[in-house]
C-alpha positions as CSV (number, residue, x, y, z in Angstrom):
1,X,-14.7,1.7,60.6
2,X,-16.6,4.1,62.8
3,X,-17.7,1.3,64.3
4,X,-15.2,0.2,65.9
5,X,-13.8,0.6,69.5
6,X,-11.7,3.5,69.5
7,X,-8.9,1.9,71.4
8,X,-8.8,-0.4,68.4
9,X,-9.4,1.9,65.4
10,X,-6.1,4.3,65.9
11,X,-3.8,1.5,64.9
12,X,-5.1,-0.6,62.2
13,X,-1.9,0.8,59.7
14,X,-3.7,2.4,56.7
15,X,-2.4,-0.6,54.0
16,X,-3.7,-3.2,56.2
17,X,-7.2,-1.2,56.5
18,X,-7.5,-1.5,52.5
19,X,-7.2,-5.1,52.4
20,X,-8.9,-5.8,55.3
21,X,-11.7,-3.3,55.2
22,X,-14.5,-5.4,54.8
23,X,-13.8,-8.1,57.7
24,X,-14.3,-5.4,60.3
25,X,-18.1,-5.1,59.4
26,X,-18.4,-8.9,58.9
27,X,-20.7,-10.7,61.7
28,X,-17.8,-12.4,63.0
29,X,-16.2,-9.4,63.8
30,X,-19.4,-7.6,65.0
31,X,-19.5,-10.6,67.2
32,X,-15.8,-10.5,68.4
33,X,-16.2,-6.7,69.3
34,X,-19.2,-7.6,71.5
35,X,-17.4,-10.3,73.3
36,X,-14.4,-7.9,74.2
37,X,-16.2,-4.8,75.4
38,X,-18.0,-7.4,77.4
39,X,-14.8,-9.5,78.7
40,X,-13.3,-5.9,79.4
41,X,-16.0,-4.5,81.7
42,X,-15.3,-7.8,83.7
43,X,-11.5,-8.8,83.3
44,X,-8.0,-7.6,82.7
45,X,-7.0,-8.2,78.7
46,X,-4.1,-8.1,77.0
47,X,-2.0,-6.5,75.5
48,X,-3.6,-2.7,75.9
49,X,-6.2,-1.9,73.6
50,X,-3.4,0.0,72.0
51,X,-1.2,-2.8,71.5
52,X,-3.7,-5.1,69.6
53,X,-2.8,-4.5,66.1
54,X,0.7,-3.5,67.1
55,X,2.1,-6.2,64.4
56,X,0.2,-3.7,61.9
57,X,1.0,-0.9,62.9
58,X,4.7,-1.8,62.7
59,X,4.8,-3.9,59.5
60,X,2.9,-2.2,57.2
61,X,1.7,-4.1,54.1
62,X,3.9,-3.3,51.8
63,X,6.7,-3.8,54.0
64,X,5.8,-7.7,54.8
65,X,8.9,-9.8,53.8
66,X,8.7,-12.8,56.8
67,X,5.9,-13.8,59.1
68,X,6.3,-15.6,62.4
69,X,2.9,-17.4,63.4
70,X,2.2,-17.3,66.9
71,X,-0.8,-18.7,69.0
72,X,-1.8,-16.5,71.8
73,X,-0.6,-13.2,73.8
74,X,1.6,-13.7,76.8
75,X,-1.1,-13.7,79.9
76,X,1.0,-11.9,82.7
77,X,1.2,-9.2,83.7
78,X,3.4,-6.7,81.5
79,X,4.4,-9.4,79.1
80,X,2.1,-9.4,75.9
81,X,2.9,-6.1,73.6
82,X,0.6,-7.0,69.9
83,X,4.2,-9.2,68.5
84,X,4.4,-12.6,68.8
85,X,6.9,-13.8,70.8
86,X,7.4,-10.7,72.1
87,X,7.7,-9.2,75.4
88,X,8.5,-5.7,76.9
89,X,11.5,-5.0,77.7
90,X,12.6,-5.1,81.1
91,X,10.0,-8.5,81.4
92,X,11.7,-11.9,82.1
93,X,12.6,-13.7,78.9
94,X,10.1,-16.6,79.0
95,X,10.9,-20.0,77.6
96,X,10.2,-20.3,74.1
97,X,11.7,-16.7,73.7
98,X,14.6,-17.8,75.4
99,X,15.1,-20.7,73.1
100,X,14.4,-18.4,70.1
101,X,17.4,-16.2,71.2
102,X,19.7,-19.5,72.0
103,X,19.1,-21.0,67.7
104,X,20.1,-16.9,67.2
105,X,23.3,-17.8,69.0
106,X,24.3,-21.1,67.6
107,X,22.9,-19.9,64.0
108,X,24.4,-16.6,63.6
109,X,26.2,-16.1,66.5
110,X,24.1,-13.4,68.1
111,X,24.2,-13.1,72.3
112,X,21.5,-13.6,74.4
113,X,19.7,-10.5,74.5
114,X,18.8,-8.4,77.4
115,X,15.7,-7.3,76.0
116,X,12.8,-9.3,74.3
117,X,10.9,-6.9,72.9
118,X,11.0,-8.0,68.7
119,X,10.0,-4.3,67.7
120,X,13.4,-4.3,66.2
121,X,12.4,-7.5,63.6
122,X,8.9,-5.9,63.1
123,X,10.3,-2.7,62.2
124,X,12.6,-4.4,59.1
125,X,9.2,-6.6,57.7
126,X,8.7,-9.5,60.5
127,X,4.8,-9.3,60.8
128,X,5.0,-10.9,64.6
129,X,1.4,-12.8,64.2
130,X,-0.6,-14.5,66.8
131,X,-3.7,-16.2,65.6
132,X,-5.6,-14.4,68.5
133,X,-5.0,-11.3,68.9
134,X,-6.2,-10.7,72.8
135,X,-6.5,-12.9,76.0
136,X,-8.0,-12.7,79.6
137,X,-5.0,-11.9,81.9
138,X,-3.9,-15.2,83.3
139,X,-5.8,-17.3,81.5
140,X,-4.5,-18.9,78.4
141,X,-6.4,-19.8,75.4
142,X,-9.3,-17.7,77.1
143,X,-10.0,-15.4,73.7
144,X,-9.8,-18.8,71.3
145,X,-12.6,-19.4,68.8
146,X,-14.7,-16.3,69.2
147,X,-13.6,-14.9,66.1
148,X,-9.9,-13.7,66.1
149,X,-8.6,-17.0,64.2
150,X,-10.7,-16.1,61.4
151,X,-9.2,-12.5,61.1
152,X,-5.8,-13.9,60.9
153,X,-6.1,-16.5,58.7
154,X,-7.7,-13.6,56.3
155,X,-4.8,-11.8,56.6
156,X,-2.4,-14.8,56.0
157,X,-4.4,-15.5,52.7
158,X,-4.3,-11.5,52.0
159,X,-0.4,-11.9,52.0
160,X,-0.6,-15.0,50.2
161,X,-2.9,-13.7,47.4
162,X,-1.6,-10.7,47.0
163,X,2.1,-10.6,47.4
164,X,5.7,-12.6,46.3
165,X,8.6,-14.0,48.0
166,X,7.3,-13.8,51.5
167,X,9.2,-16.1,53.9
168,X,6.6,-18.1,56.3
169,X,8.5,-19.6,59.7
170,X,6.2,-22.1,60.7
171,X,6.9,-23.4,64.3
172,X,4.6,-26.4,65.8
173,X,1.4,-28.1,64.8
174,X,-0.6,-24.5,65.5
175,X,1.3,-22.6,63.2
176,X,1.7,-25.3,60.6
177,X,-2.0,-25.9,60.5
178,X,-1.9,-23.0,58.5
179,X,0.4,-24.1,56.1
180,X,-3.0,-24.6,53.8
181,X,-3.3,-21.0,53.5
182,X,0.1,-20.1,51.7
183,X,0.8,-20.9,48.1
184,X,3.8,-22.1,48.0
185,X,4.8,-21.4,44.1
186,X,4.5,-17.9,45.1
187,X,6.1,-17.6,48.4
188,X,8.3,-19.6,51.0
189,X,7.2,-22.3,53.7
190,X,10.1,-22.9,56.4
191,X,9.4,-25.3,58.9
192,X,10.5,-26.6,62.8
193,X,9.4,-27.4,66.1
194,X,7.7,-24.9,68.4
195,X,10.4,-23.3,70.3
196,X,8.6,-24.4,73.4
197,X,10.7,-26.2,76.5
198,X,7.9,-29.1,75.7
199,X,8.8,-29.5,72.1
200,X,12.7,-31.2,73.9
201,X,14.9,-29.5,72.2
202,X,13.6,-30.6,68.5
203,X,13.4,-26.7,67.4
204,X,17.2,-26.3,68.5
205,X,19.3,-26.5,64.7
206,X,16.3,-25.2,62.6
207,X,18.9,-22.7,61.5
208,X,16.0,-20.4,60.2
209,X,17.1,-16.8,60.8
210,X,20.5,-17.9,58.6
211,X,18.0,-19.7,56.1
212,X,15.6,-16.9,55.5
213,X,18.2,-13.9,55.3
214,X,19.6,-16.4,52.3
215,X,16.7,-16.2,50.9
216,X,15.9,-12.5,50.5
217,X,19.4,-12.3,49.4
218,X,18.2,-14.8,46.7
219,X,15.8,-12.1,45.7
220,X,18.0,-9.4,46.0
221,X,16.6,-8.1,49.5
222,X,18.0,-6.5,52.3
223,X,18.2,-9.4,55.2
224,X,16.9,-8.9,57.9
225,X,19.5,-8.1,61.3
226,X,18.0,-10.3,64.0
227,X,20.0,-8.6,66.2
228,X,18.1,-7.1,69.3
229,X,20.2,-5.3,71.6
C-alpha cells in the first residue's frame, strides 16, 4: 500500500483494504496511478483526491446491505463527492438525481429534498458505486477504460463472493451490464431504467426504495430511511 498516492491511501476503509489488497499492486492499477498523477499535473479531477474512495470509507464491508451502480463522477465544478448520484449539498440537484428524489416521493412519500448529498444512505449500508471512480473536470467519460472498471467490477464480485442477501439496484444498460457479476441464489438483482431525463420517464414506478426495504425486512434487517433532509 505504500505505494500508493497519499491522497488516495488515507481512505481506503480498513475491511475493504483486506479484500482488496492485492488489486492495488496489480499492473492495472500500477498503470491507473500513472495515468492520474499524470492527468493531475495537467487537469482539474474529480471528486478531491480525498473523496475517491468516499463510497468506502462510508460503507464499510461489513456494513454493505444495497449497492447503487453508477457510471461516472459528476464533472462540474463542486458536484462529484466519491457517491454515486451524489452531489454536495448546496449544488443544484441535477436531473437524474432529481428524478431519483421524485420515485422517493411517489414510492414512499418522501419530499423533494433540499440537499443531494446521499451520505445519509451510505452511512446505513448503500455502497454509492460508480464504475470509475475519477474524471477530468468537464469532460465526461474522460477517466473510462484506463483501469477503474476493472477495480469495481472486483469489488462487485468481492460482495458477490463473499457475502448474502445484498440488494443490487441496477439502473440502465451500464449498470445492468454488470448483472453477470452477481449470483443471484445468493443475493438480490432489482432492475429499472436509468433515472436519466433521456431514459422518458421509463424509471418513474420502479418502486425500488419501497421494494428493497421489504426485502431486508424479509431478512429481518433494519430498512434503510431514504429520507435526506
Amino acid at each position: 500500500m505504500s505505494d500508493l498516492p497519499t491522497e488516495i491511501e488515507p481512505l481506503i476503509e480498513e475491511s475493504w483494504k483486506r479484500y482488496l489488497i492485492n488489486e492495488f499492486s496489480a499492473p492495472y492499477f500500477l498503470k491507473l496511478k500513472a495515468f492520474l498523477k499524470e492527468e493531475k499535473k495537467l487537469y482539474k479531477v474529480y471528486p478531491p483526491g480525498s473523496r475517491i474512495f468516499a463510497a468506502f470509507d462510508l460503507t464499510p464491508f461489513e456494513k454493505v446491505k444495497v449497492v447503487i451502480i453508477g457510471q461516472d463522477p459528476y464533472h462540474g465544478p463542486g458536484q462529484a463527492n466519491g457517491l454515486s448520484f451524489s452531489v454536495n449539498s448546496g449544488i443544484k440537484l441535477p436531473p437524474s438525481l432529481k428524478n431519483i428524489f421524485k420515485e422517493l416521493g411517489t414510492d414512499i412519500h418522501l419530499p423533494m429534498p433540499y440537499s443531494g448529498d446521499l451520505e445519509p444512505w451510505a452511512k446505513q449500508g448503500v455502497l454509492l458505486l460508480n464504475a470509475t471512480l475519477t474524471v477530468r473536470a468537464n469532460t465526461p467519460g474522460s477517466h473510462q477504460k484506463k483501469g477503474w472498471e476493472t477495480f469495481t467490477d472486483t469489488v462487485i464480485k468481492t460482495i458477490s463472493d463473499n457475502k448474502k442477501g445484498v440488494i443490487f439496484l441496477l439502473w440502465g444498460n451500464f449498470a445492468q451490464s454488470k448483472e453477470s457479476l452477481i449470483d443471484q441464489n445468493k443475493h438480490f438483482v432489482l432492475k429499472a431504467a436509468h433515472p436519466s431525463p433521456l431514459a422518458r420517464g421509463a424509471f418513474f414506478g420502479c418502486k425500488h426504495f419501497s421494494k428493497t426495504n421489504r426485502i431486508l425486512e424479509h431478512q429481518s434487517m433494519k430498512p434503510i430511511n431514504w429520507k435526506i433532509d
